[in-house]
C-alpha positions in Angstrom: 0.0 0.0 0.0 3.1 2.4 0.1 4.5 2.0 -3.3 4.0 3.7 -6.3 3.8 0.6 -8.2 0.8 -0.5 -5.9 -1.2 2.3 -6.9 -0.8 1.9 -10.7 -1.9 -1.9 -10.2 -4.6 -1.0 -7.7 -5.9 2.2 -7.0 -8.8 1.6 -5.7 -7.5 -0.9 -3.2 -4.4 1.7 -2.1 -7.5 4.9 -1.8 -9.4 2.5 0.3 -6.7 1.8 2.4 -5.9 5.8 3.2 -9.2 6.6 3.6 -9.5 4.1 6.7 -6.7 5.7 8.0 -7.9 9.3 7.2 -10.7 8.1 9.5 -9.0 6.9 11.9 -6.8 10.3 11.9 -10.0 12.0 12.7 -11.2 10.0 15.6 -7.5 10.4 17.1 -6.9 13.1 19.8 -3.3 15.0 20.7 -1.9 13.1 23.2 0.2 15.0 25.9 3.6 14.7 24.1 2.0 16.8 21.3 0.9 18.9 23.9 4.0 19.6 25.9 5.6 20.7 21.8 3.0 23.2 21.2 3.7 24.7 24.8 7.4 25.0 23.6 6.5 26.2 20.5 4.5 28.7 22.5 6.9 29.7 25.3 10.4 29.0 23.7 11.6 32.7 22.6 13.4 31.3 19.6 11.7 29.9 16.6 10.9 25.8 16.6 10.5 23.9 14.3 8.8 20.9 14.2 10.0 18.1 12.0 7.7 14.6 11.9 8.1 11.0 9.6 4.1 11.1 11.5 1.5 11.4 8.3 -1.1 12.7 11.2 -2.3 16.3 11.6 -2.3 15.9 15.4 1.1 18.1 16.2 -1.4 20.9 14.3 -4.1 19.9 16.4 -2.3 20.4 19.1 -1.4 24.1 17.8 2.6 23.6 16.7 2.3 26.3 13.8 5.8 25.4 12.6 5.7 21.6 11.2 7.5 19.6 8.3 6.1 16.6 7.3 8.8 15.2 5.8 6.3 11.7 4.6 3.2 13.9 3.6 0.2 14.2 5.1 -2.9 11.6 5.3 -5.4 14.5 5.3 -3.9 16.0 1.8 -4.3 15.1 -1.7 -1.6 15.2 -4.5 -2.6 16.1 -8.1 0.0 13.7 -10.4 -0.7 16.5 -13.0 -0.1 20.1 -11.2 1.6 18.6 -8.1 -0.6 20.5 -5.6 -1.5 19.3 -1.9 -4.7 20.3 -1.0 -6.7 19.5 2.1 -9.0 16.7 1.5 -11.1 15.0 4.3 -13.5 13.4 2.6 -13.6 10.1 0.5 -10.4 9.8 -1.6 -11.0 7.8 -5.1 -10.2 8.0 -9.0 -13.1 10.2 -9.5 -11.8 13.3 -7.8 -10.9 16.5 -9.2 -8.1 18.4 -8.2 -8.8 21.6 -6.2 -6.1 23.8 -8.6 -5.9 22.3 -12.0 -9.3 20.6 -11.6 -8.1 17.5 -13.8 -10.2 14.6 -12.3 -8.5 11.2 -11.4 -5.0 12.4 -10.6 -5.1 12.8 -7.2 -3.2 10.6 -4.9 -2.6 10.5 -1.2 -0.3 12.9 0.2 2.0 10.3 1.4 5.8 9.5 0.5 5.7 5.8 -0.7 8.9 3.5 -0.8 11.3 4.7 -3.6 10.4 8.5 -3.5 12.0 11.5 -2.6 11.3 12.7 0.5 9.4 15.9 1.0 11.1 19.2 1.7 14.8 18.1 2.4 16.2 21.4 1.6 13.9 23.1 4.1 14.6 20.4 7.1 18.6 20.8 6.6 18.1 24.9 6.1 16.4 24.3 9.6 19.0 22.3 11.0 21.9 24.5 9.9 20.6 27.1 11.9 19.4 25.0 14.8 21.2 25.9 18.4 19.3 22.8 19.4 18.3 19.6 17.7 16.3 17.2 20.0 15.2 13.6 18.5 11.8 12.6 20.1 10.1 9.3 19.8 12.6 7.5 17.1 14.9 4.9 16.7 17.1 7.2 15.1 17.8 4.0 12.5 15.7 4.9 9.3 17.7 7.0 7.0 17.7 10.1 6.0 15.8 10.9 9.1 18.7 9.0 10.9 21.1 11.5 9.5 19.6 14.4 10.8 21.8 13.9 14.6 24.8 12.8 12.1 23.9 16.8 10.3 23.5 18.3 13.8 26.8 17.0 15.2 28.3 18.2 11.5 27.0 21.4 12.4 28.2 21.9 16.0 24.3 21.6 17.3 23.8 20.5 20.8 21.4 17.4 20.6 19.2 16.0 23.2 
């Protein structure tokens, strides 16, 4: 369900399978780690920035303002033609029509599948260059190029918690 090649073969199958977890999404609340972020977000006097391999919108929920979803989002839609992300919360299938170019059935889930780029790289290492502070939260810190970004930190002289 996380490949490109999946979706060519089976569309329907892969939107079905993102639109139970779009539900799911929904029903979730912010849990008190997302909590504690936005009150650092909030109170911290420099800028923080926010960067999660989570496809969930609950760090937003929880009112971080500055976050990077470096995987995508589950509540977006990706036109294949224009290459927009749009909010979309309701039932994703080949018959949409994208928000921008309004081509219908080239969306696709906001997500980053297996063998694609992953999403703003430039911005997350622009971040981390000018970090004082780089704390990894809630990883294994073995998945690469998320992996790398401690390795970047201690290449940059970052103090990392």
């Amino acid at each position: 369900m996380a490949s490109l090649v999946e979706f060519q073969r089976n569309p329907t199958l892969v939107f079905e399978f993102y639109n139970v977890r779009g539900e799911k999404i929904q029903e979730a609340q912010p849990n008190p780690a997302h909590l504690a972020l936005a009150r650092l977000e909030k109170v911290f006097p420099g800028t923080v920035t926010l960067v999660t391999q989570n496809i969930d919108d609950l760090n937003e929920r929880a009112c971080n303002r500055n976050v990077i979803h470096m995987h995508g989002e589950a509540m977006k839609a990706r036109c294949r033609d224009c290459a927009s992300a749009s909010p979309f919360a309701s039932t994703l299938d080949e018959t949409n029509s994208c928000p921008d170019c309004k081509v219908m059935g080239k969306l696709r889930p906001h997500i980053v599948w297996f063998g694609e780029i992953l999403l703003f790289k430039d911005l997350i290492y622009l971040a981390l260059s000018k970090a004082g502070l780089f704390i990894s939260i809630g990883t294994s810190g073995q998945v690469y190029p998320a992996a790398g970004f401690a390795e970047a930190a201690l290449r940059h002289g970052i103090r990392k918690i």
